[in-house]
C-alpha positions as CSV (number, residue, x, y, z in Angstrom):
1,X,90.2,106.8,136.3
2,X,90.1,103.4,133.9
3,X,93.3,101.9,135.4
4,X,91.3,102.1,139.4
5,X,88.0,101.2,137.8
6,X,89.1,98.1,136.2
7,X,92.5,96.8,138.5
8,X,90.3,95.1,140.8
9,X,88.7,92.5,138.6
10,X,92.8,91.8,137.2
11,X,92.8,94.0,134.2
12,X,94.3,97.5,133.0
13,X,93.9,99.9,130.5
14,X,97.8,100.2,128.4
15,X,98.1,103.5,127.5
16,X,99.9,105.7,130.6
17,X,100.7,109.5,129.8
18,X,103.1,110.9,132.7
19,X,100.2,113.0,133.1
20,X,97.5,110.2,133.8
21,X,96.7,111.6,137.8
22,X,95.2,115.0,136.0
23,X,94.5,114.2,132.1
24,X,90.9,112.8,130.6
25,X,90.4,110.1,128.3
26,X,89.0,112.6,125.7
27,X,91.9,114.3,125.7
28,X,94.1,111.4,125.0
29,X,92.1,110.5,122.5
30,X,92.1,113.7,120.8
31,X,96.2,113.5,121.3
32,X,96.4,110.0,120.8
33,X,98.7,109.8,123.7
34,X,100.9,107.4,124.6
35,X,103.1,106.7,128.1
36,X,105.3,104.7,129.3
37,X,104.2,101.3,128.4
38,X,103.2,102.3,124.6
39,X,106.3,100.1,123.6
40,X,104.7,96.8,123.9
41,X,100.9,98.1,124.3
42,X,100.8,100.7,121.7
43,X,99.7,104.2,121.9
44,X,95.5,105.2,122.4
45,X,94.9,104.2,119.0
46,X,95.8,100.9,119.2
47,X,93.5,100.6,122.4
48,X,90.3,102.2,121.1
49,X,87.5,100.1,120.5
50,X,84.9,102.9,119.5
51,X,84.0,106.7,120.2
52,X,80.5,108.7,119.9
53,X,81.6,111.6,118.1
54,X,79.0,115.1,118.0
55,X,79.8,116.8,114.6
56,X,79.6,120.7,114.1
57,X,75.5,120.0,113.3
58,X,75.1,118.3,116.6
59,X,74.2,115.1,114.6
60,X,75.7,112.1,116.9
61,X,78.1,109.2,115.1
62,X,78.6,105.9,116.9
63,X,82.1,104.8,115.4
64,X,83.3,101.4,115.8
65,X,81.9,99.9,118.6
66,X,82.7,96.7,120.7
67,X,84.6,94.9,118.8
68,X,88.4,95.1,116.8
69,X,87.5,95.3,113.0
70,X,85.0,97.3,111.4
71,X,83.5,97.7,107.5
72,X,84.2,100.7,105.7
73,X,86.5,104.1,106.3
74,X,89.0,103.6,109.4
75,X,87.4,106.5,110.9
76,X,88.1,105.6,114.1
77,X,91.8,106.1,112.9
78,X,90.9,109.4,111.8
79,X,89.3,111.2,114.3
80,X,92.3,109.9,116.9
81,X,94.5,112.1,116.9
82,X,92.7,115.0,115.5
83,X,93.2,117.5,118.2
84,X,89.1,118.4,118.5
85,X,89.1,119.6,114.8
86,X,86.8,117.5,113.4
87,X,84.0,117.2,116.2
88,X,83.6,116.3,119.9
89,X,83.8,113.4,121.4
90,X,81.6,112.1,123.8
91,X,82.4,108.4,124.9
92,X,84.6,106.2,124.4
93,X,85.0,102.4,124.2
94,X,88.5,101.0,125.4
95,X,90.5,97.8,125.1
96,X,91.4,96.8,128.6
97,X,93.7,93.6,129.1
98,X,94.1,91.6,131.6
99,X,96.9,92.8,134.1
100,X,100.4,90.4,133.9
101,X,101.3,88.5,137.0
102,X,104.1,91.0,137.7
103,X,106.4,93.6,136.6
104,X,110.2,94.1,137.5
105,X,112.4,97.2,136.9
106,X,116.1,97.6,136.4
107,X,118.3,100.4,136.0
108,X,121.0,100.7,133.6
109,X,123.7,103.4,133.8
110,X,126.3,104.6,130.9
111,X,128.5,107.4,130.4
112,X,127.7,109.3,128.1
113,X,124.0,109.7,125.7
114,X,125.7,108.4,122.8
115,X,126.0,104.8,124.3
116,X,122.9,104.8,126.1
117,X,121.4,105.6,122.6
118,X,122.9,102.7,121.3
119,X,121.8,100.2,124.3
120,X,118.3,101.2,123.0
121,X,119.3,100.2,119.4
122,X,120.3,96.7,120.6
123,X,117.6,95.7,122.7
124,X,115.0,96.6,119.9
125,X,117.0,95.0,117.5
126,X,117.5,91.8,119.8
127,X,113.5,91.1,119.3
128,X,113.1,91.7,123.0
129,X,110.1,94.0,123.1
130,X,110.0,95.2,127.4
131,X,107.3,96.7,128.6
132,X,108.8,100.1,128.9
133,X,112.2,101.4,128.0
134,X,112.8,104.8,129.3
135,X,116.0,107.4,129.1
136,X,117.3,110.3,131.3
137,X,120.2,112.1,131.0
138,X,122.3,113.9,133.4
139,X,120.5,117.2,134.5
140,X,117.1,114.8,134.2
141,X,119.0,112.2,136.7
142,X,119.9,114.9,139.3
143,X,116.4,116.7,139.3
144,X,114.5,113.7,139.9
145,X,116.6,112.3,142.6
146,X,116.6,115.4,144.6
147,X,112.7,115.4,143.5
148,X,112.1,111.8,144.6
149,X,114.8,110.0,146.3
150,X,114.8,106.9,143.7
151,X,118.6,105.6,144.3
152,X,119.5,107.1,140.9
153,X,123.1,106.9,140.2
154,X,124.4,110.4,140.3
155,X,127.8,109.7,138.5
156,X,125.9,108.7,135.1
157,X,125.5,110.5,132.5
158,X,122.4,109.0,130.9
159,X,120.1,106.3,132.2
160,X,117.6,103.9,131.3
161,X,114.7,102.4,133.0
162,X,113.7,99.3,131.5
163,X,110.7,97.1,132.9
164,X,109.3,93.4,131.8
165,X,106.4,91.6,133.1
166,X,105.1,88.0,133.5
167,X,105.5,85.4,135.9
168,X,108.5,84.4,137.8
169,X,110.6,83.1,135.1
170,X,109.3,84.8,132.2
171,X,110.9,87.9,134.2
172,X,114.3,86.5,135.3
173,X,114.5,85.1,131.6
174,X,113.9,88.7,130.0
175,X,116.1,90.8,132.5
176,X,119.1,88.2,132.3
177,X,118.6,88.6,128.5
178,X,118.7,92.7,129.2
179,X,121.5,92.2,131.2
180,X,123.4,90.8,128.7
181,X,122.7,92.9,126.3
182,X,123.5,96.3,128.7
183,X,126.9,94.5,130.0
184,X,128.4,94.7,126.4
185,X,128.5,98.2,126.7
186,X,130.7,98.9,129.9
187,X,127.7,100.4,131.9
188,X,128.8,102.0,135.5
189,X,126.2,99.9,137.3
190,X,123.1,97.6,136.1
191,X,120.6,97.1,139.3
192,X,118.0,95.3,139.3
193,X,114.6,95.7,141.2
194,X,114.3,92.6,143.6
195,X,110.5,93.9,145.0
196,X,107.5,95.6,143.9
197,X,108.6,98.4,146.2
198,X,111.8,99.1,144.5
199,X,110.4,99.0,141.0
200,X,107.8,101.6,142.2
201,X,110.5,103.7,143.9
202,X,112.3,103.4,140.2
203,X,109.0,104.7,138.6
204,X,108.2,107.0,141.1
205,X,111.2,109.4,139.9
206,X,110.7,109.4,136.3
207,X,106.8,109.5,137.0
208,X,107.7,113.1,138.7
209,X,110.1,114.1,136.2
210,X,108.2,117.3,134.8
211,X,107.6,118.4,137.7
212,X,111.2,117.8,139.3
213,X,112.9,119.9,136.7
214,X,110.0,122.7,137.2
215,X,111.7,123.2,140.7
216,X,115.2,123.6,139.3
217,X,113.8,126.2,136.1
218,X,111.8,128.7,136.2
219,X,110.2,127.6,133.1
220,X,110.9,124.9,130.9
221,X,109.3,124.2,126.9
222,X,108.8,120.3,126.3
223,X,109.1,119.0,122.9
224,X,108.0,115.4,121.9
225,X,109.1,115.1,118.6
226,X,109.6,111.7,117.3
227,X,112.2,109.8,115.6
228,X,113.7,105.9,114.6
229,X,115.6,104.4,117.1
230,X,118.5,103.6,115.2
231,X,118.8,107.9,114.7
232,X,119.0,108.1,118.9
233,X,122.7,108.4,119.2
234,X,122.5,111.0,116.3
235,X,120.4,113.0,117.5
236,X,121.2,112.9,121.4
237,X,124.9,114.3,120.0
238,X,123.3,117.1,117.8
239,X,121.0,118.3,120.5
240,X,123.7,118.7,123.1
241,X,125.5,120.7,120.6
242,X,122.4,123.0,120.3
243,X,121.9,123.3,123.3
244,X,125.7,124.6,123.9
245,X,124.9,127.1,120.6
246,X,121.7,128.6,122.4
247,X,123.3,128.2,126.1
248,X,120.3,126.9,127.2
249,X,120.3,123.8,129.4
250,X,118.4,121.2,128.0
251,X,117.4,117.6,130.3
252,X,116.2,114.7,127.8
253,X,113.2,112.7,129.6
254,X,111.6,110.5,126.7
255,X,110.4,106.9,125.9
256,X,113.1,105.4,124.3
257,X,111.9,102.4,123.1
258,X,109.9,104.2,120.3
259,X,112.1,107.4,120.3
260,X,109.4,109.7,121.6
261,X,111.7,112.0,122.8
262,X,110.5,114.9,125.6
263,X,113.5,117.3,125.5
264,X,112.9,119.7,128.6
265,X,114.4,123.2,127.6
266,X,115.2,125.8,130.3
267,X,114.7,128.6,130.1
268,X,113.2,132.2,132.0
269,X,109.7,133.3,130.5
270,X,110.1,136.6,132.2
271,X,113.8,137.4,129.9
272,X,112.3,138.1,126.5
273,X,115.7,136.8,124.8
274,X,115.3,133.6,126.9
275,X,112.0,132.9,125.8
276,X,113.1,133.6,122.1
277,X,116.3,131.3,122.2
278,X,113.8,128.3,124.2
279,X,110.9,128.6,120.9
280,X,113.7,128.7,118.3
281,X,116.2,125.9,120.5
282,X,112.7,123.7,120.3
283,X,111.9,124.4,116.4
284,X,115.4,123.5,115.8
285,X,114.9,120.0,117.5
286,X,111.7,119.9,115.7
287,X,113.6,119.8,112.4
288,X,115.8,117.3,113.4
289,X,113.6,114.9,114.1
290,X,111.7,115.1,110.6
291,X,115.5,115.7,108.8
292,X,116.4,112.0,110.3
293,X,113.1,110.2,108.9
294,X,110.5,111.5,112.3
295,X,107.8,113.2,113.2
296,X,107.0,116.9,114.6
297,X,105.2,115.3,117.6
298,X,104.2,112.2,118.8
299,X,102.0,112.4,121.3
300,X,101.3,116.3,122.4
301,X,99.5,117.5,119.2
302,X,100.3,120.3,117.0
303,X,98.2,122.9,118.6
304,X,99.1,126.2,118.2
305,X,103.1,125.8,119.1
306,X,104.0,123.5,116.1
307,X,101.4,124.4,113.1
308,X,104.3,126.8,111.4
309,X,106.4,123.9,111.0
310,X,103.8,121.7,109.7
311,X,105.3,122.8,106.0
312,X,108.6,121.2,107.5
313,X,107.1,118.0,107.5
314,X,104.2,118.0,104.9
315,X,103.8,119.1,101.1
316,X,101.8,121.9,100.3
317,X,99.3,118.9,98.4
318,X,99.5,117.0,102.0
319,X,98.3,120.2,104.0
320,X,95.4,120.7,101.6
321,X,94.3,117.1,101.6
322,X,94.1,117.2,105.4
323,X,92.7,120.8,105.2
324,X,89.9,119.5,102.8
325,X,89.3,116.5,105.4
326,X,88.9,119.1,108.0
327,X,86.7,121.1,105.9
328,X,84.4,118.0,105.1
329,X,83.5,117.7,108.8
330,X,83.7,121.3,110.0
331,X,82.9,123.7,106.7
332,X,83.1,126.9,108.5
333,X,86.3,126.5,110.3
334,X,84.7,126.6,113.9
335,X,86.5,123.7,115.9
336,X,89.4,124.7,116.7
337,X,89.7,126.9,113.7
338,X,93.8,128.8,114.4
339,X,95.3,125.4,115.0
340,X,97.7,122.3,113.5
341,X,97.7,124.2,110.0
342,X,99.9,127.5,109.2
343,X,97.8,130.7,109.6
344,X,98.5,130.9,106.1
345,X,95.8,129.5,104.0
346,X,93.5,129.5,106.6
347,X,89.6,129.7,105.4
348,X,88.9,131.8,108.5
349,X,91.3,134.3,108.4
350,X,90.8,134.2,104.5
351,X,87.3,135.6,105.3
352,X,88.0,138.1,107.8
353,X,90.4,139.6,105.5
């Protein structure tokens, strides 16, 4: 991949989706996807450089290029992001950065979700911006220690995973500054990563974590709704009480530090009811998200699994600008054509009936 191609000459590529060993760049790009680290690097969009993009006609668009600013329409801003419905994309140029000296991990541990939440609140509001600030609550602590043996604390209730990078002292400057700022909020234990080793044993868990609650469910929908970070505590609260309404177990895995949330719901795909009570549990968190000033996804696209609740979050004149944007680049409908909008008002299924 980009990060092995370029870590020998002392760079890296920012963006890191949990699913960076088996995902493609196209797809990111197409997803815009983000990762761990998209709290001080930004998501793909923010390291894109340019994209050859093949339209419907087969014509071939160089867009941006090698360099940060470009004249005219951002339509490099455009086609990120737009889930293949606009054309495919062929190449793509990436900002790659040169790689900090090192990178340090600590652990913070609290007692309930609520304060955790509000841990994240302070440390974004202090004006320290870490390199990744990550949360797991209880069932998502316990299936990733079983899964990967990090030395997570089993007596929490919610953790976070914060790392900063730099030299020497720019690191033990930032993590006493952290530790501060976690110590005013009675946490059961702050630990700090003393070697590479332990910060990669610390990642190594919640790098695993989709795959450590897929041995303890026999299914499991993921959400990634977004929301502000001020709303965490909020929301955290409401989905715990949805989750006791549905009686579906539900482990909260999600970067924090832009409130990216990845809410893993439990559930068995072979008990119809189960299945039913997972879709309608996610919608419902969905709705949340946009109710307290978010987004219906941050980073996994709308697809097929979120397009009815596109009306939740847009105007009927907002779905038929992007519908005419759509149309501009792809008249007939053919990329893509039964995703991100609602079937209804769909130009392809207008003309089959």
């Amino acid at each position: 991949g980009i990060e092995e191609a370029v870590a020998g000459d002392g760079f890296f590529y920012a963006p890191d989706p949990s699913s960076q060993l088996a995902c493609m760049i196209g797809g990111n790009v197409m997803m815009n996807s983000g990762g761990a680290h998209c709290l001080k690097y930004g998501v793909t969009a923010g390291n894109l450089l340019g994209v050859k993009l093949v339209t419907i006609e087969g014509d071939v668009i160089d867009i941006g290029g090698a360099h940060l600013d470009a004249a005219g329409y951002d339509w490099l801003g455009l086609i990120t992001g737009s889930e293949g419905q606009l054309g495919i994309v062929t190449e793509v140029t990436v900002r790659i950065l040169r790689a900090a000296e090192g990178a340090r991990a600590m652990l913070a541990a609290y007692r309930s979700n609520e304060v955790a939440g509000e841990v994240v609140d302070a440390i974004i509001a202090s004006g320290i911006i870490p390199v990744a600030l990550e949360f797991m609550d209880r069932p998502a602590i316990h299936a990733c220690e079983a899964f990967a043996h990090a030395g997570y604390p089993l007596d929490a209730e919610s953790l976070l995973i914060i790392e900063v990078e730099g030299n020497t002292a720019e690191q033990d400057f930032l993590l006493g500054k952290l530790k501060e700022i976690c110590g005013r909020f009675d946490p059961i234990s702050l630990r700090v990563a003393e070697t590479p080793e332990e910060s990669l044993a610390i990642w190594k868990g919640r790098k695993g974590a989709f795959g450590a609650v897929g041995r303890i469910s026999p299914d499991y929908l993921c959400m990634d709704g977004t929301i502000p970070t001020g709303e965490l505590p909020r929301v955290l609260k409401r989905m715990q009480e949805m989750s006791d309404d549905y009686g579906l177990k539900v482990a909260n895995i999600f970067h924090a530090g832009d409130g990216n949330l990845h809410p893993l719901i439990m559930f068995d795909a072979n008990d119809p009811e189960s299945f039913r009570k997972a879709e309608a549990f996610g919608a419902d968190i969905l709705k949340l998200c946009v109710e307290v000033g978010g987004c219906l996804t941050g980073e996994h696209g709308v697809g097929v699994e979120k397009r009815d609740l596109m009306t939740v979050q847009f105007s009927d004149i907002e779905l038929t600008q992007q519908r005419a944007i759509k149309s501009a680049f792809d008249p007939q409908w053919l990329l893509n054509p039964a995703k991100v909008f609602p079937l209804a008002g769909n130009p392809v299924l207008e003309r089959r009936a």
